[in-house]
Residue frames as qw, qx, qy, qz and C-alpha x, y, z in Angstrom:
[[0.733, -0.204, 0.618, -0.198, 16.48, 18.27, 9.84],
 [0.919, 0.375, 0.087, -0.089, 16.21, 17.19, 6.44],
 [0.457, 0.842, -0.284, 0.044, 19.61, 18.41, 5.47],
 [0.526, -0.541, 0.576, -0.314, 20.83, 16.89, 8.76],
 [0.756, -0.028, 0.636, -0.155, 19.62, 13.26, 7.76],
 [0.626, 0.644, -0.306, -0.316, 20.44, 13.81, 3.68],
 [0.153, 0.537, -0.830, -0.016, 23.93, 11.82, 3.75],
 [0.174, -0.182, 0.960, -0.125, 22.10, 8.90, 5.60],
 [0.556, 0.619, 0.077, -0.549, 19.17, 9.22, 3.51],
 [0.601, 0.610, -0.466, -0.221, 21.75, 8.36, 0.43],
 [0.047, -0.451, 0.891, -0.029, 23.56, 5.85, 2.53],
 [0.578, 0.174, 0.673, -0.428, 20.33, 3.67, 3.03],
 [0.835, 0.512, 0.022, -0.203, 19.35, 3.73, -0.55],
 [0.261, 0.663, -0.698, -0.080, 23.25, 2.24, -1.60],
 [0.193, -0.231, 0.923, -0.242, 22.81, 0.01, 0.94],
 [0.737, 0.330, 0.350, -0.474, 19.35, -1.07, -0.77],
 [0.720, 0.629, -0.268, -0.119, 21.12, -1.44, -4.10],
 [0.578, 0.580, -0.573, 0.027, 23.82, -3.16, -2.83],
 [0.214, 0.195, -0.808, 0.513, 24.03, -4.53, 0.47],
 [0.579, -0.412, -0.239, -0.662, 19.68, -4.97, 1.21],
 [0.771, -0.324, -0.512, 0.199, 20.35, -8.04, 3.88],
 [0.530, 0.031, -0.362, 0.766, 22.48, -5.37, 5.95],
 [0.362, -0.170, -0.068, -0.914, 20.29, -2.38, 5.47],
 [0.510, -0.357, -0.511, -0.593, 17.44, -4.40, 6.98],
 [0.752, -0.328, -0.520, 0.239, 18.96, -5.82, 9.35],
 [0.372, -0.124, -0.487, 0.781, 20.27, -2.87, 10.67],
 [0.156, -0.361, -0.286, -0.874, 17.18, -0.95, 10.17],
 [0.745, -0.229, -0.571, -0.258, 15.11, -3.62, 11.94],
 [0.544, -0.224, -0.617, 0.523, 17.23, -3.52, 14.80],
 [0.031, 0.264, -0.046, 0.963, 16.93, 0.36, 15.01],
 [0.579, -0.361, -0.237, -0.692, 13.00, -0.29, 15.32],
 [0.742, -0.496, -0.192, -0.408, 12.71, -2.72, 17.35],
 [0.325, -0.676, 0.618, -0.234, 15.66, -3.33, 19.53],
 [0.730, -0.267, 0.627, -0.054, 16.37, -6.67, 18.23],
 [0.051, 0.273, -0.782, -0.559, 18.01, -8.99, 14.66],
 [0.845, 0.162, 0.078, -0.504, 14.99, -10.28, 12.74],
 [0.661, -0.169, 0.730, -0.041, 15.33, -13.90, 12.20],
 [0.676, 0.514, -0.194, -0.491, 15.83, -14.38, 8.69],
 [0.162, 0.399, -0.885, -0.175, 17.18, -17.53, 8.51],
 [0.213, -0.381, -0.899, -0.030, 14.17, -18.79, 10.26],
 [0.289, -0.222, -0.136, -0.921, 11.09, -16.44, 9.83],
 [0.147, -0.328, -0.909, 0.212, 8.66, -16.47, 12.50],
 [0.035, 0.528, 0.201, -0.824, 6.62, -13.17, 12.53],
 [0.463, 0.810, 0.354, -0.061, 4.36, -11.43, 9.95],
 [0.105, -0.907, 0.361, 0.189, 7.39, -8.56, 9.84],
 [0.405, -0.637, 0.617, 0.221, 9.74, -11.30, 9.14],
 [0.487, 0.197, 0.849, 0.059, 8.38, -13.34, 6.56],
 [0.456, 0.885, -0.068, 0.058, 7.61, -10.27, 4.25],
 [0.152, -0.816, 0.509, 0.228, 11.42, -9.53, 5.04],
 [0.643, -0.039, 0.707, 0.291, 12.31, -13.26, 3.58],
 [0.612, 0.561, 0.550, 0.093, 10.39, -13.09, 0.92],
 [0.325, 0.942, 0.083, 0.020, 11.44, -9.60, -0.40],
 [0.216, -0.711, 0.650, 0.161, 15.58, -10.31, 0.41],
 [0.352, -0.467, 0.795, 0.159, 15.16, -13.62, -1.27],
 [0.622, 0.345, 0.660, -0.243, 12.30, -14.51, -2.94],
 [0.227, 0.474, 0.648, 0.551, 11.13, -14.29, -6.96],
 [0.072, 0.551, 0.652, -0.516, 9.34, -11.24, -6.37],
 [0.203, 0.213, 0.653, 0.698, 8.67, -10.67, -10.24],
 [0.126, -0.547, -0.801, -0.207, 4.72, -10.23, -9.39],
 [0.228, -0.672, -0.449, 0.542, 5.06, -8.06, -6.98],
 [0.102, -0.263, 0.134, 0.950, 6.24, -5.66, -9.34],
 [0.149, -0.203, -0.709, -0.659, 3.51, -6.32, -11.66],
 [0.393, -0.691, -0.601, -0.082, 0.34, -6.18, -9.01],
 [0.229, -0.689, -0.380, 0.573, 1.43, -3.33, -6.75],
 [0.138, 0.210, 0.390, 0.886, 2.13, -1.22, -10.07],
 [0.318, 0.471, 0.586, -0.578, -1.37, 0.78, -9.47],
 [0.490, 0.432, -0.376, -0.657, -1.81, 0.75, -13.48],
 [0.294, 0.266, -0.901, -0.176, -0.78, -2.61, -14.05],
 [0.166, 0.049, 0.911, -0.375, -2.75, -4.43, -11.05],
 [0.479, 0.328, 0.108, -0.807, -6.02, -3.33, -13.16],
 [0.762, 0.127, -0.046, -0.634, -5.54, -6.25, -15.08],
 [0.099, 0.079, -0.917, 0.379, -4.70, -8.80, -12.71],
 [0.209, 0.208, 0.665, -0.686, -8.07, -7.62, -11.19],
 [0.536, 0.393, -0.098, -0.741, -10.11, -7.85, -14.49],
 [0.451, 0.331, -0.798, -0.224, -8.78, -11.16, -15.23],
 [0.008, 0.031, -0.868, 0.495, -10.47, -12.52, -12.10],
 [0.200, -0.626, -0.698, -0.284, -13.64, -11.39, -13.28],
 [0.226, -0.701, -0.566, 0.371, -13.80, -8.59, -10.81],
 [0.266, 0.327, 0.372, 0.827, -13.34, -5.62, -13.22],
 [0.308, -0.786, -0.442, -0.302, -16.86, -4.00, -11.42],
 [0.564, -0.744, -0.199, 0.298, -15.01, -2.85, -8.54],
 [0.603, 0.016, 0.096, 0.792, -12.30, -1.07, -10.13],
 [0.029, 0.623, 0.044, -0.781, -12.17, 3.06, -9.95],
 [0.537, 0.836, 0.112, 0.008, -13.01, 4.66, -13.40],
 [0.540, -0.293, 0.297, 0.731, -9.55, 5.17, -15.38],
 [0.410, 0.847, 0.175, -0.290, -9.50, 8.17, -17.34],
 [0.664, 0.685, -0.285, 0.092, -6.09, 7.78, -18.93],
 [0.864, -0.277, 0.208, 0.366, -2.28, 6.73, -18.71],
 [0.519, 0.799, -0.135, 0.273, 0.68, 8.52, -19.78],
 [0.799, 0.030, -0.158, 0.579, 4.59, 8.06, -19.71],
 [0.434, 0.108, -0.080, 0.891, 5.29, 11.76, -19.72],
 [0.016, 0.539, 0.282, -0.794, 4.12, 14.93, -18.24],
 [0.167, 0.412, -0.323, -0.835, 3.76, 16.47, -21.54],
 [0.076, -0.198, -0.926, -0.313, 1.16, 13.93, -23.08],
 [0.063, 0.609, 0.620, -0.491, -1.68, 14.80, -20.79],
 [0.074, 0.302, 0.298, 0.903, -3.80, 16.36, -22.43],
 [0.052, 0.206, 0.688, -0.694, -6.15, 18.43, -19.66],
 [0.466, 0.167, -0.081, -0.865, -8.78, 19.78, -21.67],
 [0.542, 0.100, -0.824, -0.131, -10.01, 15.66, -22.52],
 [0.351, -0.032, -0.763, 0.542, -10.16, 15.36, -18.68],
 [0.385, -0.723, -0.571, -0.045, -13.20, 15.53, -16.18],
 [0.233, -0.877, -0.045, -0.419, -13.56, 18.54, -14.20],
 [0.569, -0.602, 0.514, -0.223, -12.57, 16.73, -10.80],
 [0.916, 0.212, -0.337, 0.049, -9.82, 14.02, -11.17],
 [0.883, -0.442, 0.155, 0.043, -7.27, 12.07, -9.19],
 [0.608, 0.653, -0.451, 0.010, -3.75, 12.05, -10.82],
 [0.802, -0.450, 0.380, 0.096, -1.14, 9.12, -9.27],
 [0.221, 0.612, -0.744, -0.150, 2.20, 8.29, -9.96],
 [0.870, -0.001, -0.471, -0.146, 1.97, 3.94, -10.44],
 [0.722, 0.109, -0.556, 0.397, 4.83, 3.17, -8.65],
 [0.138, -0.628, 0.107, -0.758, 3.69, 5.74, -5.68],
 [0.330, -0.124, -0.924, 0.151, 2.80, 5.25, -1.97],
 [0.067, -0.757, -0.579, -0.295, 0.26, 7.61, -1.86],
 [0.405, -0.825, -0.159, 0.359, 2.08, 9.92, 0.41],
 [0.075, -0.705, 0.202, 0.676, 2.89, 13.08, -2.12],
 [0.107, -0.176, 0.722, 0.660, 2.08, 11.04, -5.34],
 [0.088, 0.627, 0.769, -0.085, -1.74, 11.78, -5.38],
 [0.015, -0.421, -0.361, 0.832, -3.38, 14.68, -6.10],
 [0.219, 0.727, 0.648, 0.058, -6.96, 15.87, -6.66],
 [0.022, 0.079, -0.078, -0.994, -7.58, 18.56, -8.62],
 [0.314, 0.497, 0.700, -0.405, -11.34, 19.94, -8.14],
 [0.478, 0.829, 0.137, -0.254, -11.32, 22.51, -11.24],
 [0.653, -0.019, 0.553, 0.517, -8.93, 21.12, -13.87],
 [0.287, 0.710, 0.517, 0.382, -9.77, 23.71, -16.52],
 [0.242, -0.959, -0.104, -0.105, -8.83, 26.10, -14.09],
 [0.668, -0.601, 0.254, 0.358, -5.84, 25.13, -12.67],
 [0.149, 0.857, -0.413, -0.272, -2.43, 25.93, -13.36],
 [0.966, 0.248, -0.010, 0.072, -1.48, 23.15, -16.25],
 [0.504, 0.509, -0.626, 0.307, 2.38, 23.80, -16.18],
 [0.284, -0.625, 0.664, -0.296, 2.81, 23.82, -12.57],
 [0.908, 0.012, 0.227, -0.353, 0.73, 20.74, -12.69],
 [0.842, 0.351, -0.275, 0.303, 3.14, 18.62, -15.83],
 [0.143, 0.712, -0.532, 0.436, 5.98, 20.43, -13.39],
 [0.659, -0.371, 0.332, -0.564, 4.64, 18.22, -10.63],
 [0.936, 0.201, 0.238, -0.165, 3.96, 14.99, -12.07],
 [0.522, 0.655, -0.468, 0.280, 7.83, 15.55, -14.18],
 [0.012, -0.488, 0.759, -0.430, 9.33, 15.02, -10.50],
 [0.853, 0.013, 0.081, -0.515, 6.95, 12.29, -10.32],
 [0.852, 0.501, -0.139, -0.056, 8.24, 10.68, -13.15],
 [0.489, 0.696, -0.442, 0.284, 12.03, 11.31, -12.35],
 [0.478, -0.703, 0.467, -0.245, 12.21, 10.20, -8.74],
 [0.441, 0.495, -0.709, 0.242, 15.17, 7.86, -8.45],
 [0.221, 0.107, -0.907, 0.343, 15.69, 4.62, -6.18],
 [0.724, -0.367, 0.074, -0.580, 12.18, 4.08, -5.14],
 [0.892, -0.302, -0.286, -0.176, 12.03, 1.31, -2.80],
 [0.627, 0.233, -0.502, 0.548, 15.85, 1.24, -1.92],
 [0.214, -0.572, 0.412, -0.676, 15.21, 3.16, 1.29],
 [0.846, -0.147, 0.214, -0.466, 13.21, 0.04, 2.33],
 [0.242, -0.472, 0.833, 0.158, 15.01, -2.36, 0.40],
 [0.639, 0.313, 0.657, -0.247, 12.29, -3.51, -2.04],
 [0.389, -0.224, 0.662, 0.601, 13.47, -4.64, -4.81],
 [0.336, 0.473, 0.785, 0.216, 10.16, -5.18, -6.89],
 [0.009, -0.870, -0.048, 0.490, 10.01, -0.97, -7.11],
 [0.346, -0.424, 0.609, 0.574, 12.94, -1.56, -9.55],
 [0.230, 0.256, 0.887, 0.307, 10.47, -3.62, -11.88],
 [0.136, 0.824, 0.524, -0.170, 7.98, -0.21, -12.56],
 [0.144, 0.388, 0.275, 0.868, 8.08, 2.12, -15.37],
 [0.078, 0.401, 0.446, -0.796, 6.85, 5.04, -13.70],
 [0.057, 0.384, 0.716, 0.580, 3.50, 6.63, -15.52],
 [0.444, 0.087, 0.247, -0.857, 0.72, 9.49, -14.44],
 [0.162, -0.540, -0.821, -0.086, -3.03, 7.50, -14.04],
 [0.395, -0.201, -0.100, -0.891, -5.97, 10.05, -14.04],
 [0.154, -0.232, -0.960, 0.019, -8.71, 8.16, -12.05],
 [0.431, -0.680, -0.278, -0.523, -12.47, 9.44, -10.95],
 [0.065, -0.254, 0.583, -0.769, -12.33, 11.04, -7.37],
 [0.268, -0.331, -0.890, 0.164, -14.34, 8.50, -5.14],
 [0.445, -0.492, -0.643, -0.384, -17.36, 10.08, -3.13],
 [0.013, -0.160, 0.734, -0.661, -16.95, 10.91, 0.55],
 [0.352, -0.523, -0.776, 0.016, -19.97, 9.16, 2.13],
 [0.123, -0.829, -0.120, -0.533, -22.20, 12.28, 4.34],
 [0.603, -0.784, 0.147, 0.006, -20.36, 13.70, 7.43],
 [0.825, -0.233, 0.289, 0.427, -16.99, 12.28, 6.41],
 [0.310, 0.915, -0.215, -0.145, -13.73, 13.94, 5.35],
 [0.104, -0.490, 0.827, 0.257, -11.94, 11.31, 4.37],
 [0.830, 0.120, -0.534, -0.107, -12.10, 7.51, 2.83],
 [0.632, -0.467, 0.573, -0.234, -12.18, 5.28, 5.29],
 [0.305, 0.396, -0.859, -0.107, -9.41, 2.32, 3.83],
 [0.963, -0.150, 0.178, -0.133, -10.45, -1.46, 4.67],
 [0.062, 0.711, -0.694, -0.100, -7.19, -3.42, 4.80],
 [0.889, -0.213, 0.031, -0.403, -7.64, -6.81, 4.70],
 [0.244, -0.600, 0.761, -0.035, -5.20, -9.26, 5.82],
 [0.935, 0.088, 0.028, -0.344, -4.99, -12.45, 3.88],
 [0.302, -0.568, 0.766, 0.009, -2.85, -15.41, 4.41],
 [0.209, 0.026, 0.859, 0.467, -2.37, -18.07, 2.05],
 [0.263, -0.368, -0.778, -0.437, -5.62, -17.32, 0.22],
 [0.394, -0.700, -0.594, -0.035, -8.14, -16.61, 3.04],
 [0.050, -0.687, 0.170, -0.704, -8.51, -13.19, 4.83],
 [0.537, 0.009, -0.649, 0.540, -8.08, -12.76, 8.67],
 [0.404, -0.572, -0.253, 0.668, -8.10, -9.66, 9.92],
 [0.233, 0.809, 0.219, 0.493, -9.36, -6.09, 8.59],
 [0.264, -0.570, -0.184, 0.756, -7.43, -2.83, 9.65],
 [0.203, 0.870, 0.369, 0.256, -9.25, 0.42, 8.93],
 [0.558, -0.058, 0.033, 0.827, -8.13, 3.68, 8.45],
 [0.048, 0.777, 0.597, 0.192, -10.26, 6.63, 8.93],
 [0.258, -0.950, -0.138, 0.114, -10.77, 10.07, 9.54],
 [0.715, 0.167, 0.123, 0.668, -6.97, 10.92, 7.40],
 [0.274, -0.471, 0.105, 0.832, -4.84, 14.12, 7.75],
 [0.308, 0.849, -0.063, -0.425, -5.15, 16.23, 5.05],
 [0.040, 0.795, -0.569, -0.208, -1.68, 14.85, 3.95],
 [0.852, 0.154, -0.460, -0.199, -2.46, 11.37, 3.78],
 [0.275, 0.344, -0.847, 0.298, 0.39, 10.62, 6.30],
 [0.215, -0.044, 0.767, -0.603, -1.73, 10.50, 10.00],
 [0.599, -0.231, -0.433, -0.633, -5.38, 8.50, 10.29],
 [0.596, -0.236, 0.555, -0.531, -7.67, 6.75, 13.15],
 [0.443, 0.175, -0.872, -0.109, -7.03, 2.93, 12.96],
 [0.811, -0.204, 0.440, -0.328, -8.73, -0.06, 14.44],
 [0.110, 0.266, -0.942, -0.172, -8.58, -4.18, 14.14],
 [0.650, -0.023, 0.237, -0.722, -11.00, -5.97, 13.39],
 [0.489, -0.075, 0.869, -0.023, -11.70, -9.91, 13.13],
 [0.001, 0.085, 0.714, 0.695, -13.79, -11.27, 10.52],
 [0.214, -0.690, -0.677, -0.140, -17.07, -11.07, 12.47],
 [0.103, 0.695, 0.031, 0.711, -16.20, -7.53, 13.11],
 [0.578, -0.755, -0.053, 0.306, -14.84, -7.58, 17.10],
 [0.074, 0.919, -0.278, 0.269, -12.85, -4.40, 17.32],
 [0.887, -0.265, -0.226, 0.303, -9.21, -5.67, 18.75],
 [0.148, -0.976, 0.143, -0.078, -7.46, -2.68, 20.51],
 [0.786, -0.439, 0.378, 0.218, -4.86, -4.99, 21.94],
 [0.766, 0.448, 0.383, 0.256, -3.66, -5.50, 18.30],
 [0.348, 0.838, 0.106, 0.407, -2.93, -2.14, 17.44],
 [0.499, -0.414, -0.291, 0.704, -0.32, 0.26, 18.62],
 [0.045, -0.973, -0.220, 0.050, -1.62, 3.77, 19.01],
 [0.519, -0.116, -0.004, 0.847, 0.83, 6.73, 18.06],
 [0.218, 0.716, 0.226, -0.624, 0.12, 10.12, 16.81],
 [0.388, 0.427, -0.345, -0.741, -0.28, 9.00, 13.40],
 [0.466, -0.047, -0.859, -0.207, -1.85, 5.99, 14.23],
 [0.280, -0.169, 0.428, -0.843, -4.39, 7.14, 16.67],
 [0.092, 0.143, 0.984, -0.046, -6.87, 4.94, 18.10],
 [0.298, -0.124, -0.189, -0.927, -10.37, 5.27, 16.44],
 [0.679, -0.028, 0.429, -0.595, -13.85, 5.03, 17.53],
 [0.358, 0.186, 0.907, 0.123, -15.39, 1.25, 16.36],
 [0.548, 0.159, -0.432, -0.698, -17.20, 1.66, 12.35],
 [0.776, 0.145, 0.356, -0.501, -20.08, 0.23, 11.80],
 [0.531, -0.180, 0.793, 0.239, -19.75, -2.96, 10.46],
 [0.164, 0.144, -0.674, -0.706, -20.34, -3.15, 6.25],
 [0.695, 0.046, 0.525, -0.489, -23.31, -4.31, 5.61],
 [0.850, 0.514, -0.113, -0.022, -21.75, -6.45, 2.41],
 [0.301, -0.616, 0.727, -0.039, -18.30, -7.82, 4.65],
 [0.846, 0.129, 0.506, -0.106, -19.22, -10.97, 3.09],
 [0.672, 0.721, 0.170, -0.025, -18.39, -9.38, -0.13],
 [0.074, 0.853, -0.507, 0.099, -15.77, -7.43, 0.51],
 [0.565, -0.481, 0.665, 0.085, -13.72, -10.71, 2.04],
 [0.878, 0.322, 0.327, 0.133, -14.83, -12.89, -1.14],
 [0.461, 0.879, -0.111, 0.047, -13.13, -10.11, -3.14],
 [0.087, -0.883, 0.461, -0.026, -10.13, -10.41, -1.22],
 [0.732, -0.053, 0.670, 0.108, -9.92, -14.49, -1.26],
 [0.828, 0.476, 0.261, 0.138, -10.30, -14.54, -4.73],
 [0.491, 0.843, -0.209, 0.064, -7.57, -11.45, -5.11],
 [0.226, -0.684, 0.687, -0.096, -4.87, -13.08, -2.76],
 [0.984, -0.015, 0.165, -0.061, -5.31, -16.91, -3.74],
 [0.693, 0.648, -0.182, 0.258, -2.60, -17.01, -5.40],
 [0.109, 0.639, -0.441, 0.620, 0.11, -15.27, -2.30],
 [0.591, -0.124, -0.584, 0.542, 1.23, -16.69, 1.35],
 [0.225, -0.611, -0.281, 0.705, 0.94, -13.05, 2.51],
 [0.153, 0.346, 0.403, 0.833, -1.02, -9.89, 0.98],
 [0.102, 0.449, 0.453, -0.764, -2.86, -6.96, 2.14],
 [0.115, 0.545, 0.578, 0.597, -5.77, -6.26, -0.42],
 [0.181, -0.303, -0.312, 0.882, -6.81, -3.22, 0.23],
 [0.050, -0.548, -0.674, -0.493, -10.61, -1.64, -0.55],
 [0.214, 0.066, 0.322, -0.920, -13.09, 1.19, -0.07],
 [0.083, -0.426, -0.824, -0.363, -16.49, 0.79, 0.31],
 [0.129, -0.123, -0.070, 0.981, -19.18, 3.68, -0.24],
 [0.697, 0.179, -0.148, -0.678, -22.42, 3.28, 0.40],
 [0.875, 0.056, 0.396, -0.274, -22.52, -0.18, -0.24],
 [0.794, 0.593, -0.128, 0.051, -20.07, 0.06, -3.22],
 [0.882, -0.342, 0.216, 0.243, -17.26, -1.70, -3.04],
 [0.479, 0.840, -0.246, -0.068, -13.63, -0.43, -4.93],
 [0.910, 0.083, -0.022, 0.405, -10.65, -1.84, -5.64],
 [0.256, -0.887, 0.269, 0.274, -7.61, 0.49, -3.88],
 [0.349, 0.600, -0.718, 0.042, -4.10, -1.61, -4.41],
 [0.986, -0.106, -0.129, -0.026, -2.45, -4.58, -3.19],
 [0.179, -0.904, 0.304, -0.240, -0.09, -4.30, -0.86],
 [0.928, 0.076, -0.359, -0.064, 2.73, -6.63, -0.25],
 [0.555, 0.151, -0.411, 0.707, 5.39, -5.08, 1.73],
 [0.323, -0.891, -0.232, -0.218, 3.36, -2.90, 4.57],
 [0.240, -0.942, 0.210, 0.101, 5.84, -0.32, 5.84],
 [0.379, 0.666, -0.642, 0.025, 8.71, -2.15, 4.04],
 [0.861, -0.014, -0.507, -0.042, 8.11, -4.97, 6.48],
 [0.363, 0.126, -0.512, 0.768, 9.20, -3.47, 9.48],
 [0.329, -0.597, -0.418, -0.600, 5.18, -2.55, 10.90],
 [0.222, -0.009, -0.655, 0.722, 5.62, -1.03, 14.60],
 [0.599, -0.238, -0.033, -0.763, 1.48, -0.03, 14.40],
 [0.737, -0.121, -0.549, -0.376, 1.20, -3.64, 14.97],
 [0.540, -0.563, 0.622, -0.076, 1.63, -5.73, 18.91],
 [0.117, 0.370, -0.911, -0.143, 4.10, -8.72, 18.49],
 [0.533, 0.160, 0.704, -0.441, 0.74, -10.53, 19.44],
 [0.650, 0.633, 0.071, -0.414, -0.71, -9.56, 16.43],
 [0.135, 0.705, -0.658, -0.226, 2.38, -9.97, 14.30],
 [0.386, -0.223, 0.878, -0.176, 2.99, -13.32, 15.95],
 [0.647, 0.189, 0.713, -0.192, -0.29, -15.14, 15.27],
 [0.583, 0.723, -0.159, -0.336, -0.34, -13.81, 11.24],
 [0.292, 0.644, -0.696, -0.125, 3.17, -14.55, 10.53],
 [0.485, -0.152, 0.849, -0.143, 2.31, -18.44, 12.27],
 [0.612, 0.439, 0.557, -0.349, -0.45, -18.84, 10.13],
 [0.653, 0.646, -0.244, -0.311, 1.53, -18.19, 6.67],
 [0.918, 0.073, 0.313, 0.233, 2.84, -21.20, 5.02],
 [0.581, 0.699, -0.373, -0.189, 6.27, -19.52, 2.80],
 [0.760, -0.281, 0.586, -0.032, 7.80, -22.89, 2.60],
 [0.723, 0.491, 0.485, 0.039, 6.54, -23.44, -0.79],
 [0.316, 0.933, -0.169, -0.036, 8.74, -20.25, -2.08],
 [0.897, 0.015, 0.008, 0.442, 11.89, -21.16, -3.71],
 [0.633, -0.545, 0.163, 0.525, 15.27, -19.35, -2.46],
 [0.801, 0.291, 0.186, 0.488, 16.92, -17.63, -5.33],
 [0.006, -0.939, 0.189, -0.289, 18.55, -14.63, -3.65]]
């Protein structure tokens, strides 16, 4: 299959680099059986699409970077919530492993967590070439974002981050994500993610308001978006929402994204383009009442 879909694979990323208004639009139609409205954005879906085909989107490159956004998020004063960083390095061959905790996290910055993570439990043990052999095709992958058409991908030296491996809370084999939807400045709407594949790709999702009613209606169920049971509400949602007002004040539209373990809150990423702007987990209900509620007027044209 893969070999099947290579050629249109490479056509999509050309057409990112050179033709991105076309490539969305015909992507967009693919998904959802209609032209998104980009001359006049009216959707969540459609209003990331402006903004990334037309906007400044300098920042973005600088805050979804997952090295860089550390100190965006320290300059705010919220530095307490951030993972442990155990180092940073341009090239495979820098790492030194023997420096490094037992159990660590390695990411590629410019990654979307799906094949550019990975925990090793007994560093000392493992096998250190395959490992720089890994993290080398890390380093070297080519046209990130252009499948999607997101330009701010362009704006990220790639780099390996070491971080401390988070905690699973008891009974639980996974991190359970908090997404938090915030529009100009002020969250909305949390979508969780629990109970993850192995692979990172599939996980049990919900919606959830800010006083924590579960909103099925909201979500579309698939089989890698499956519908999960209702979590107990945080008992520090108060916190977690300040964190996100204070990290989206600045943005029209942003997903801040946190875990929280035990009571401790972390800083994940910041998310600005969910699925590339093209989110089919979501109903047009949902969509709808987000994408009313952002204001990108204020963003000046210069695509």
């Amino acid at each position: 299959m893969s070999t099947i879909c290579w050629p249109l694979i490479k056509l999509c990323e050309w057409m990112g680099r050179n033709t991105p208004v076309t490539l969305v639009r015909l992507r967009f139609y693919a998904k959802f059986k209609r032209w998104p409205r980009l001359n006049d954005p009216q959707d969540l879906n459609e209003k990331i699409l402006w903004q990334k085909l037309y906007a400044d989107t300098t920042r973005w490159s600088e805050l979804a970077d997952k090295y860089k956004v550390r100190h965006y998020v320290e300059t705010l004063g919220l530095g307490e919530y951030l993972v442990q960083l155990y180092g940073k390095w341009d090239s495979a061959e820098e790492i030194d492993f023997s420096k490094l905790p037992k159990k660590v996290i390695f990411k590629v910055n410019n990654g979307d967590g799906k094949g550019t993570n990975l925990i090793v439990n007994n560093l000392p043990e493992a096998d250190h070439i395959r490992l720089r052999k890994i993290f080398d095709g890390w380093l070297r992958r080519k046209h990130i974002g252009e499948l999607a058409a997101e330009p701010h991908y362009k704006g990220m030296p790639p780099c390996i981050i070491a971080e401390e491996v988070l905690k699973l809370p008891a009974g639980a084999h996974s991190l359970t994500d908090y997404k938090i939807w915030c529009i100009n400045g002020a969250p909305y709407y949390i979508w969780t993610c629990s109970d993850r594949d192995e692979d990172g790709g599939g996980a049990d999702v919900m919606t959830y308001d800010l006083d924590w009613n579960a909103h099925p209606e909201y979500c579309v169920f698939t089989s890698e978006y499956r519908h999960g049971k209702i979590l107990p509400k945080p008992q520090n949602l108060d916190e977690m929402l300040s964190v996100a007002r204070r990290l989206s004040r600045e943005f029209p539209i942003l997903r801040v994204d946190l875990y929280n373990i035990n009571g401790r809150i972390y800083f994940g990423e910041l998310t600005f383009t969910s699925q590339g702007g093209m989110m089919d987990f979501y109903s047009q209900e949902f969509l709808h009442i987000l994408g009313k509620k952002a204001d990108i007027s204020g963003i000046k044209k210069i695509k």
